[in-house]
C-alpha positions in Angstrom: -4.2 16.2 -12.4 -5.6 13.6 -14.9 -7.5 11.1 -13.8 -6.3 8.0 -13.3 -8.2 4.0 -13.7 -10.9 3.0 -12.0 -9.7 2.7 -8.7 -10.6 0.5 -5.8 -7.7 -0.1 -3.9 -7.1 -1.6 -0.8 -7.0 2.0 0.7 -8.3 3.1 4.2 -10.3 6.3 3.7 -8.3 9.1 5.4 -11.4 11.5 5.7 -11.4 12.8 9.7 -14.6 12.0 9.9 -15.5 9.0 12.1 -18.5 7.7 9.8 -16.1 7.8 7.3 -13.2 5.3 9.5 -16.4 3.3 10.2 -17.3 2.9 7.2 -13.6 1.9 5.6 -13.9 -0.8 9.3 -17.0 -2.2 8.7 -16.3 -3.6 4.6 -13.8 -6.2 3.6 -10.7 -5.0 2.6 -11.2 -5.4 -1.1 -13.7 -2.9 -1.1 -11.9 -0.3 1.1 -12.8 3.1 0.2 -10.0 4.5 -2.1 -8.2 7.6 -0.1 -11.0 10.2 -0.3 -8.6 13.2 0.5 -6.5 15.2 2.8 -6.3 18.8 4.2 -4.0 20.7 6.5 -4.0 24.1 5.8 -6.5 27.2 5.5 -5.2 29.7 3.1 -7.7 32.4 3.3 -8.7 31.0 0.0 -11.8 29.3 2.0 -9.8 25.8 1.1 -7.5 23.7 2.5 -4.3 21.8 0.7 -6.1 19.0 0.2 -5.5 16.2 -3.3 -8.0 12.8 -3.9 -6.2 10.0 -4.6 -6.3 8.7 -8.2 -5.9 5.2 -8.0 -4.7 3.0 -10.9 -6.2 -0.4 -9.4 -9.1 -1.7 -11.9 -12.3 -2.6 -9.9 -14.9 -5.5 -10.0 -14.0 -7.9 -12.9 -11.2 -5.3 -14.9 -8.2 -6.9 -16.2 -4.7 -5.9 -14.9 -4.2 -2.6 -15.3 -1.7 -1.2 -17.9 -0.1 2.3 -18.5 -2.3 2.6 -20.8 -5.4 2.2 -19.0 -4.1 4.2 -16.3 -4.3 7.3 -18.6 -8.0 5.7 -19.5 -9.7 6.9 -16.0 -13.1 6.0 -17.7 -12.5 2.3 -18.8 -15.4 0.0 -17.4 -15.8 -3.5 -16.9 -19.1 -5.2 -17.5 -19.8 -5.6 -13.9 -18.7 -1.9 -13.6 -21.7 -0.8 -15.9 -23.8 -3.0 -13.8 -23.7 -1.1 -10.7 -24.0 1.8 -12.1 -27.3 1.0 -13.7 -28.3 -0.9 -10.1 -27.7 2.4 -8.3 -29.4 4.3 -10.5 -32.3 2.8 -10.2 -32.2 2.0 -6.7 -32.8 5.9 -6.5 -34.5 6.9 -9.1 -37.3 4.6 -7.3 -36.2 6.3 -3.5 -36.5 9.4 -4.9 -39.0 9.3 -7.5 -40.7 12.7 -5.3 -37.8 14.7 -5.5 -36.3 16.6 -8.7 -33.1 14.8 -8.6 -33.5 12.9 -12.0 -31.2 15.1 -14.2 -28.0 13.7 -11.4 -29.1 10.4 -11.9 -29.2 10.6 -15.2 -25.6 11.5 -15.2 -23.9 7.9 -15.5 -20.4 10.4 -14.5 -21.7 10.8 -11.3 -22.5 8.1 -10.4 -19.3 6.3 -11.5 -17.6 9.0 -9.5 -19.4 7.9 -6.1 -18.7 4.5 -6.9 -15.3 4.6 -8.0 -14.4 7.1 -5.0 -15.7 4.3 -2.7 -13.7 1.3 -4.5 -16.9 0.4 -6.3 -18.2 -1.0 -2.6 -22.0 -0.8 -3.7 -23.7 0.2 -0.4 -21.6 2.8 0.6 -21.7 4.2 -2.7 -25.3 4.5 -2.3 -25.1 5.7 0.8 -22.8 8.4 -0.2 -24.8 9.1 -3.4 -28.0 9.6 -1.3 -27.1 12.0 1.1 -26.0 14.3 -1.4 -28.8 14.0 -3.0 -30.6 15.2 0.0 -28.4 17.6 0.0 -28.3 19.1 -3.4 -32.4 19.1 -3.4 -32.8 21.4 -0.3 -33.0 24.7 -0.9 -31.4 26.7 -0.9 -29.4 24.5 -3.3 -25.8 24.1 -3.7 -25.9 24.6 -7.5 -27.3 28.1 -6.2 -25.3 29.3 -3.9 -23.1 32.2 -3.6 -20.3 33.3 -1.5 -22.2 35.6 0.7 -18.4 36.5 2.7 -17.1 38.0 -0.2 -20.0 39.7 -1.0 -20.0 41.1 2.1 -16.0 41.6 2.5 -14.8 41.3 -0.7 -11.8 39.6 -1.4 -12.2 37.6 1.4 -11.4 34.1 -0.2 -8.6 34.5 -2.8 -9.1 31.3 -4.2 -10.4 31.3 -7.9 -10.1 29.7 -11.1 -7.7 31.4 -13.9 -7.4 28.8 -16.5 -7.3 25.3 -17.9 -4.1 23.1 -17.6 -3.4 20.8 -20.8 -6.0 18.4 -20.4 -8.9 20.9 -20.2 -9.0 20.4 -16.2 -10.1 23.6 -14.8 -7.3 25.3 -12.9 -7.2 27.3 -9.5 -4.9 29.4 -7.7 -4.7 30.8 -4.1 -2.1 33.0 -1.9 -2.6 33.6 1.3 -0.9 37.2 0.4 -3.9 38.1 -1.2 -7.0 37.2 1.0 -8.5 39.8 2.9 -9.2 37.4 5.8 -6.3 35.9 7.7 -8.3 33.6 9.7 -10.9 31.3 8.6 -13.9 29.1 9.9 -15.1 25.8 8.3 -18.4 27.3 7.7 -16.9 30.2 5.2 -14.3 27.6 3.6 -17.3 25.6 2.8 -19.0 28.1 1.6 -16.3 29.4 -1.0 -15.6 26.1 -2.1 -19.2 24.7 -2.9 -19.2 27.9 -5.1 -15.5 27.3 -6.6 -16.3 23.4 -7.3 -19.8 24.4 -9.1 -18.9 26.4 -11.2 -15.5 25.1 -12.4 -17.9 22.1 -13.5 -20.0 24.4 -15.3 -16.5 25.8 -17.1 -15.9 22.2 -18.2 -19.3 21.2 -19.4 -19.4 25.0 -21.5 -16.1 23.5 -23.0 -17.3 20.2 -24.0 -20.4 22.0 -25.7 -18.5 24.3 -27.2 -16.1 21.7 -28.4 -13.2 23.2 -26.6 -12.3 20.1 -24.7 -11.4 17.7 -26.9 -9.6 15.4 -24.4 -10.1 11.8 -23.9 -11.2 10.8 -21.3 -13.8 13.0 -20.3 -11.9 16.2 -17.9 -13.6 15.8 -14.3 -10.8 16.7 -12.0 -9.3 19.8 -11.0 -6.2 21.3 -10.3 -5.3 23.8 -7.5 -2.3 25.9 -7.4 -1.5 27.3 -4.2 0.6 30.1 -3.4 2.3 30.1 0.4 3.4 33.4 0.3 2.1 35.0 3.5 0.8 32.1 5.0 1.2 32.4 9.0 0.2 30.1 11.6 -3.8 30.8 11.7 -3.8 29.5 8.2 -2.9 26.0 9.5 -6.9 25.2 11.3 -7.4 21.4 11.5 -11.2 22.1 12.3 -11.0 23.8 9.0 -9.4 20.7 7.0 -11.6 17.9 8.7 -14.8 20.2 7.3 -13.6 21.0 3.8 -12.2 17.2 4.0 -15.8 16.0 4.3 -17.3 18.5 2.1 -14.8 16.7 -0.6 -15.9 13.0 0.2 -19.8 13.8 0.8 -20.5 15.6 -2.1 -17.6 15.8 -4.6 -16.1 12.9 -4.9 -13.2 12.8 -7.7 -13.1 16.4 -8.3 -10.0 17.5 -6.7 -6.9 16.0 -8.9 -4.0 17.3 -7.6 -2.2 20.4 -5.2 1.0 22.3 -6.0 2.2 24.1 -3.5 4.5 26.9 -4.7 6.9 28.9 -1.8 6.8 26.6 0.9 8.4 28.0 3.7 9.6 26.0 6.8 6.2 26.8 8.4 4.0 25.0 6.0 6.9 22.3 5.1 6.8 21.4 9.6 3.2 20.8 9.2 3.4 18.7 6.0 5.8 16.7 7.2 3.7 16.1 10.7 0.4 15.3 8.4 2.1 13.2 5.5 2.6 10.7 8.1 -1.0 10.2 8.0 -1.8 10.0 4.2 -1.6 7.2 2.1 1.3 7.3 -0.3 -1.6 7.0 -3.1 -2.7 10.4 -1.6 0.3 12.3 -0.4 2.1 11.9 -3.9 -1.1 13.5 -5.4 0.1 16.9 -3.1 3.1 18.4 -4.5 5.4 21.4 -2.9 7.9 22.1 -5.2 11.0 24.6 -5.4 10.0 25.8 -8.0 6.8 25.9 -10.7 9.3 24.1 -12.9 9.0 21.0 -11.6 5.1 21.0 -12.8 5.9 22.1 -16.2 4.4 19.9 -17.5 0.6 20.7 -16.7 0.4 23.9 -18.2 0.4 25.6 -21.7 2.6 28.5 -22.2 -0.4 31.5 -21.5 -1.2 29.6 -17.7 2.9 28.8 -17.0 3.7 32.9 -17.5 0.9 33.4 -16.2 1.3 31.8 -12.6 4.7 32.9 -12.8 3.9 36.9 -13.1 1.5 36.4 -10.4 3.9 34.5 -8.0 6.7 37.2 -9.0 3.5 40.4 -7.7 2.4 38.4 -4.9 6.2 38.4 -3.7 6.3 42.5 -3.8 6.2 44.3 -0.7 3.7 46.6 -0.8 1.7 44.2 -2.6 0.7 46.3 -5.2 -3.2 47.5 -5.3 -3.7 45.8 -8.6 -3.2 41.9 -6.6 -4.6 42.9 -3.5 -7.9 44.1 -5.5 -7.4 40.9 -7.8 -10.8 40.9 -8.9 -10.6 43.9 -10.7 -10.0 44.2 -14.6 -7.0 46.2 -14.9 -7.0 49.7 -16.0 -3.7 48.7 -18.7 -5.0 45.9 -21.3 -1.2 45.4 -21.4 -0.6 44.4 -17.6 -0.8 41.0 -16.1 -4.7 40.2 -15.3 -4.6 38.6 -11.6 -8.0 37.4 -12.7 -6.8 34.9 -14.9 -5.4 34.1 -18.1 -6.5 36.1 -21.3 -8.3 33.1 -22.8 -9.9 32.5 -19.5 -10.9 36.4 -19.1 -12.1 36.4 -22.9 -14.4 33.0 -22.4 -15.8 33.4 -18.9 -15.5 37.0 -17.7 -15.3 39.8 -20.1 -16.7 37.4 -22.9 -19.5 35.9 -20.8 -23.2 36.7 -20.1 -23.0 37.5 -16.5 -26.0 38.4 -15.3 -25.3 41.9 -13.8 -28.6 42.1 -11.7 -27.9 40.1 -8.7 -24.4 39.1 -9.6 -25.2 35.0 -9.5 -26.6 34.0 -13.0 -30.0 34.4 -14.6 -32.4 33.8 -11.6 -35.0 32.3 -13.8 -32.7 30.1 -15.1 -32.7 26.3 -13.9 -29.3 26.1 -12.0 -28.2 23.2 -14.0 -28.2 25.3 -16.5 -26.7 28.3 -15.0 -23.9 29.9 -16.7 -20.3 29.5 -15.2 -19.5 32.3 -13.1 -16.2 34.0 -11.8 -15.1 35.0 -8.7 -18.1 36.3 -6.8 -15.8 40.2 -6.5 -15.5 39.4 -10.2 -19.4 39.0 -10.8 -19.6 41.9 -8.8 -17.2 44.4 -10.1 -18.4 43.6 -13.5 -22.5 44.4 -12.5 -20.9 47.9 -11.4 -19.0 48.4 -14.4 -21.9 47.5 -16.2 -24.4 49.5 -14.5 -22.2 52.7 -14.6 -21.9 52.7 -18.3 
């Protein structure tokens, strides 16, 4: 899922929301909003197969772009560098009483809002400052946990278990697994403000730690999701249209790509009814494939067996207690890990300075600077573990 150029193409935003269509009416067509995303489907992940279009056009003043610049996502023009510098500090002077300097500061960020809205200034900013709204009222996202699978654990399956080969954090989802077969926005929301947190914490740990050496800078993520058990509650619109806005408010080119792994005729009838609706930008950025194969390409070795032996459990009937309870570190150090690769484990679980007293982080630590944290059962198993010892 590596990012692509700049984009601003002449895209109509395919969020559900009608701000959103407004918006894309109201602005000339050269600034359309690039394709801010697309769901359909509730996996009991707390998600929805949903991709953001990577768009290889240029923006404001760039020159043609090239194959080469389309692998450059973070190539800007002169102008480019302008507005970011206008919005920030357009709102560094609106919000100059709120502590929202350290996202301002972040020239990424802001380049994300712009680029994700085809570098069309005002709806940038308007973007840009509802979130920040958002992100300074408590309690605030960067805080938050999954309260459902604290209180039901394994309730959202959906974690991260690796990195592909750019450094992009990867996650993975079967609807086998999830404890919950049917979802509401409000939970899916919930989940995936902690999922999208935290696997930008694993990429900033990286780049300190000098892990992620790629260029350009990793922002995107990739989600792999398993359709194995899906059945017809998984497929909740209301549950898309919510985790489709969550996307475009507040996370705007995070999500790279989806690859959909065992898609039966059930989810392949509702593809095929939603695809209609996509861009082509944005539909060839969600990929259900025959076989993991066909995506070769993204992974290393350790994450491609890995996916693998976890598709291969997920398929056994009983699913064995090990995947259903895929939180849990194994009892074998030899057996496949359901909670993620072994340099994943290593770094982020069994390697990491969890705080075991709540299971979020250090509460007196900032929340910027917050450690990266697992899945929330994961967090939690290991406080138990800990404590018993």
């Amino acid at each position: 899922m590596s990012q692509a150029g700049e984009g601003c193409s002449v895209v109509e935003s395919l969020s559900a929301t009608g701000q959103e269509r407004e918006i894309a009416d109201e602005i000339p067509a050269v600034h359309k909003p690039m394709a801010s995303g697309s769901a359909m489907a509730s996996n009991g992940s707390g998600a929805s197969a949903a991709a953001f279009a990577d768009d290889n056009s240029g923006g404001p003043g760039a020159p043609p772009v090239t194959s080469e610049l389309a692998r450059c996502s973070h190539y800007l023009t002169e102008e480019q560098h302008k507005l970011i510098d206008r919005l920030r500090g357009s709102l560094k002077e609106e919000f100059a009483s709120r502590d929202v300097d350290r996202y301002l500061d972040d020239e990424d960020m802001i380049r994300r809002y712009l680029k994700g809205h085809g570098w069309h200034y005002e709806t940038a900013r308007r973007y840009l400052s509802k979130s920040l709204v958002w992100r300074d009222t408590e309690p605030r996202p960067a805080t938050w946990d999954c309260s459902y699978c604290l209180e039901t654990p394994g309730y959202h399956c959906m974690r991260q278990v690796g990195f592909d080969l750019t450094g992009r954090p990867v996650m993975y989802s079967s609807f086998i697994q999830a404890a919950v077969r049917r979802n509401t926005g409000e939970d899916s929301v919930n989940h995936f403000v902690y999922l999208t947190e935290n696997a930008a914490r694993t990429i900033r740990q990286r780049e300190r730690s000098g892990k992620s050496s790629t260029s350009p800078r990793v922002e995107s993520w990739v989600w792999i999701m398993d359709c194995t058990g899906m059945g017809w509650a998984a497929c909740n619109p209301k549950i898309a249209m919510q985790v489709n806005a969550l996307l475009g408010d507040h996370y705007p080119e995070r999500l790279g790509i989806t690859v959909g792994l065992n898609a039966g005729w059930m989810m392949r009838s509702a593809w095929a009814a939603i695809k209609v609706f996509l861009s082509p930008v944005t539909a060839a950025k969600i990929a259900y494939v025959g076989d993991l194969s066909e995506k070769e390409e993204l992974f290393d070795n350790e994450l491609y067996e890995w996916i693998l032996e976890e598709e291969r459990q997920n398929k056994e009937y009983p699913l064995p207690e090990s995947q259903r309870r895929f939180w849990c570190k194994p009892s074998d150090p030899s057996a496949h890990d359901p909670r993620g690769t072994r340099s994943y484990v290593r770094e982020f679980i069994d390697g990491a300075k969890l705080d075991v007293t709540d299971g979020r982080g250090s509460a007196h630590v900032p929340s910027h600077e917050r450690p990266p944290l697992p899945h929330p059962n994961t967090v939690a198993d290991t406080r138990r573990a800990s404590t018993a010892v």
